[in-house]
C-alpha positions as CSV (number, residue, x, y, z in Angstrom):
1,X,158.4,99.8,101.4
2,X,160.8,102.7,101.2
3,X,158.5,104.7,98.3
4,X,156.2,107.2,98.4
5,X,152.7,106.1,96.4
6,X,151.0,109.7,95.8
7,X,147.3,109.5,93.9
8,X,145.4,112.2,92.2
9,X,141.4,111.9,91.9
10,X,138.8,114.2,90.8
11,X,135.9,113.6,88.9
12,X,135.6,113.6,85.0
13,X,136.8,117.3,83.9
14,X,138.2,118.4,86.8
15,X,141.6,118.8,85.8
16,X,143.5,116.3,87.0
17,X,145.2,114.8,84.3
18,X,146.3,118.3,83.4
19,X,148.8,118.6,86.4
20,X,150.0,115.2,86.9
21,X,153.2,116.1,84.6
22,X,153.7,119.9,87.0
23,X,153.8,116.7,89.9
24,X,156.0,114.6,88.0
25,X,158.4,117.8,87.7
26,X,158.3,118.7,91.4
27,X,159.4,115.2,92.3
28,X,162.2,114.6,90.2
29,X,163.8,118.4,91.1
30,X,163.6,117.0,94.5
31,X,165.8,114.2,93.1
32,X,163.2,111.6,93.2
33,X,162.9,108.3,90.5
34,X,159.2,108.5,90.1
35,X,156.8,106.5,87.9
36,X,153.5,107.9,86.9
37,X,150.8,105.6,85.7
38,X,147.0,105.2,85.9
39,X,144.3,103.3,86.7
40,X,142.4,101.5,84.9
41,X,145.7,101.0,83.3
42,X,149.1,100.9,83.8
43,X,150.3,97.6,82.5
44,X,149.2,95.5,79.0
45,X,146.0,93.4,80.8
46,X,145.3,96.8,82.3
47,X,144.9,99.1,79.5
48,X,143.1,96.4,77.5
49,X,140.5,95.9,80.9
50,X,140.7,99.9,80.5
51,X,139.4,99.4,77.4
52,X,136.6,97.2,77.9
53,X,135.7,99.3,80.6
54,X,135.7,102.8,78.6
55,X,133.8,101.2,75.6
56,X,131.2,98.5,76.6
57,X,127.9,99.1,78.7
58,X,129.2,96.3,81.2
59,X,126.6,95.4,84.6
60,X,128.1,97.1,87.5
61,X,129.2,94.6,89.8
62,X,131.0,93.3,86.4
63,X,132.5,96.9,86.4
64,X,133.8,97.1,89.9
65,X,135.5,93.2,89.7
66,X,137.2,94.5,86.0
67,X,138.8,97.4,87.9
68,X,139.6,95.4,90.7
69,X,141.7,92.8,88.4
70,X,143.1,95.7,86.6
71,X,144.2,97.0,89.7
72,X,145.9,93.8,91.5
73,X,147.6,93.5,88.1
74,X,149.1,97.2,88.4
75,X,149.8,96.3,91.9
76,X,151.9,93.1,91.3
77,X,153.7,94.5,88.0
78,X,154.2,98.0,88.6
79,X,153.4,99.9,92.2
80,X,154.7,97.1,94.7
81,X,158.1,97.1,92.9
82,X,158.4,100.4,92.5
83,X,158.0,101.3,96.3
84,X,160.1,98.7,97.3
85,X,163.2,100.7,95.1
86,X,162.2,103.7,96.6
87,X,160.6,105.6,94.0
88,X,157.3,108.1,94.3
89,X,154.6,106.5,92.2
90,X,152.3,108.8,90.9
91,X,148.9,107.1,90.1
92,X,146.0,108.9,88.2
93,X,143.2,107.5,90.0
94,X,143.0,104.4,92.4
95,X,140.8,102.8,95.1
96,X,138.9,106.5,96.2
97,X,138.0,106.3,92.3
98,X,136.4,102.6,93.1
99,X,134.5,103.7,95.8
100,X,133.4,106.9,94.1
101,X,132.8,105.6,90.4
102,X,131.4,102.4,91.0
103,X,130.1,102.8,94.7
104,X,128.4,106.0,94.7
105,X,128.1,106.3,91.2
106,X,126.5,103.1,89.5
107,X,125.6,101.8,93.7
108,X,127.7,99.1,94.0
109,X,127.4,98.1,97.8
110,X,130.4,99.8,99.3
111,X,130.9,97.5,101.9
112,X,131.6,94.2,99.3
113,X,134.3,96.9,97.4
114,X,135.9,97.1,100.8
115,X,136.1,93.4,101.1
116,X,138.1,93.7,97.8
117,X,140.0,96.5,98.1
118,X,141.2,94.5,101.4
119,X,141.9,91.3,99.2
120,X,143.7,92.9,96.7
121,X,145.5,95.6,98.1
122,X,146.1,93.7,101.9
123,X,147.1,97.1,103.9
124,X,148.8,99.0,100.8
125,X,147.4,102.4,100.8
126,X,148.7,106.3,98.9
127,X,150.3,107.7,101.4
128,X,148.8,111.2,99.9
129,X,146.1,112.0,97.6
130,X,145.1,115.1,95.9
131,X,141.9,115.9,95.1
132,X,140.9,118.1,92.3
133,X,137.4,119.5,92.9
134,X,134.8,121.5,91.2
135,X,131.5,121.9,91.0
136,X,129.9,119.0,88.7
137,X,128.0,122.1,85.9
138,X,131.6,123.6,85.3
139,X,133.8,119.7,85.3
140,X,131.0,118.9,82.4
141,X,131.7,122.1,80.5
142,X,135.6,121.2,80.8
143,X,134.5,117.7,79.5
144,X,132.5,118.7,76.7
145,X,135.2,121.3,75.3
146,X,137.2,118.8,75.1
147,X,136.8,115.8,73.4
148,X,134.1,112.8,72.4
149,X,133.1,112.2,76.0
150,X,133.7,108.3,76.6
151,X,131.4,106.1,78.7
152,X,131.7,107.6,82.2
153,X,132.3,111.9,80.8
154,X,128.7,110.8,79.4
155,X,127.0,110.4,82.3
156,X,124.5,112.3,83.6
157,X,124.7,115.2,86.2
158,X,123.2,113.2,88.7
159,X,126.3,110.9,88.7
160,X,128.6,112.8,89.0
161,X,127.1,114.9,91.8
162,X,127.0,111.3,93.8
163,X,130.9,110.7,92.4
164,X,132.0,114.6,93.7
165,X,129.9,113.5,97.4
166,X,131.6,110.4,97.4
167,X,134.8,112.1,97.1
168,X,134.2,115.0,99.3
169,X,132.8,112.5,102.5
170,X,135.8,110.1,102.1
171,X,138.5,113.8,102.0
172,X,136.8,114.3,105.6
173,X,137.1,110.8,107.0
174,X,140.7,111.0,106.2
175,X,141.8,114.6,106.4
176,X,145.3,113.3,106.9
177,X,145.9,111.4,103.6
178,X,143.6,114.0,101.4
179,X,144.9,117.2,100.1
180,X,141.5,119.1,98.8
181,X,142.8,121.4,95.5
182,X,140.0,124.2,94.2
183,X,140.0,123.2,91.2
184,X,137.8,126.2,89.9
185,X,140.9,128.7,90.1
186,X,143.4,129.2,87.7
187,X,146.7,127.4,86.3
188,X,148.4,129.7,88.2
189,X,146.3,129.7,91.9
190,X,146.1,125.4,91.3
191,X,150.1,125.4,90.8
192,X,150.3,127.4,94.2
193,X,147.9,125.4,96.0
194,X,149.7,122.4,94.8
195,X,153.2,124.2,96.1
196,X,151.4,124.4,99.2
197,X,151.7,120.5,99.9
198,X,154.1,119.1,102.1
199,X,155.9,116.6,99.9
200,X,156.0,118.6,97.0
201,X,157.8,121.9,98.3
């Protein structure tokens, strides 16, 4: 595939969501066709999975195999054919959420995601992800400010200090695909950090 498939992860509050359009930008001033989606999401059996996700206390392991099918879906109707055309596919969240959300955070056993993420996704992996990070007590003030908090922003500080771990140890065991963004600064500092990356200048 000819594509570029760029992520962006960060626990609830982090900011995230708030810069995916300033990447969307970059991309296309560079000339690029580029998608932007989500996970959970992305396609109709996605968003309503999303759904059911976001609104239903559902048991973990239930959890983990909704995302996955969510995902494969995305995969199959949306990602795959856009990097075969050559375009940058910007995904809010993907398998590093997995691993984080479900893994550390509700302690689903890591190594049964990784069967799955191998059955699903065979060797497909972002070629970059960017990683907004905070500390959890300042994300959870973001969260609160801004809206009803759905069923993961209401979690408790505990989880989310396992999600931000999670996220932090798998940035260090693969310093070449993780970009690390300080998410604490401001607009301004995040926007130059983000100028900072290789395939966005």
């Amino acid at each position: 595939m000819s594509g570029l498939f760029l992520t962006v992860e960060g626990i609830d509050g982090a900011g995230k969501s708030s810069f995916i359009g300033w990447i969307e930008r970059r991309l296309r001033a560079k000339g690029a066709d580029v998608v932007v989606t989500r996970e959970p999401g992305g396609t109709a059996v996605g968003e309503e999975l999303r759904r059911l996700i976001l609104s239903f206390e559902i048991d973990p392991v239930t959890e983990a195999l909704l995302v996955f099918a969510a995902r494969k879906e995305h995969l199959v109707r949306v990602v795959v054919p856009a990097l075969e055309r050559g375009a940058c596919v910007v995904c809010d969240r993907f398998t590093d959420a997995t691993f984080a959300y479900q893994g550390a955070g509700r302690g689903v056993d890591t190594g049964w995601l990784a069967q799955l993420e191998i059955w699903v996704q065979a060797k497909l992996q972002p070629d970059c992800t960017i990683l907004f990070d905070l500390p959890v007590a300042l994300a959870r003030h973001r969260s609160a400010a801004a809206r009803i908090p759905d069923r993961f922003e209401a979690q408790q500080e505990a989880f989310f200090e396992r999600v931000r771990e999670c996220y932090l140890l798998r940035a260090a065991r693969d310093p070449g695909r993780f970009r690390i963004i300080d998410a604490a600064q401001s607009m301004t500092q995040i926007e130059a950090q983000l100028e900072a990356i290789d395939l966005l200048r």
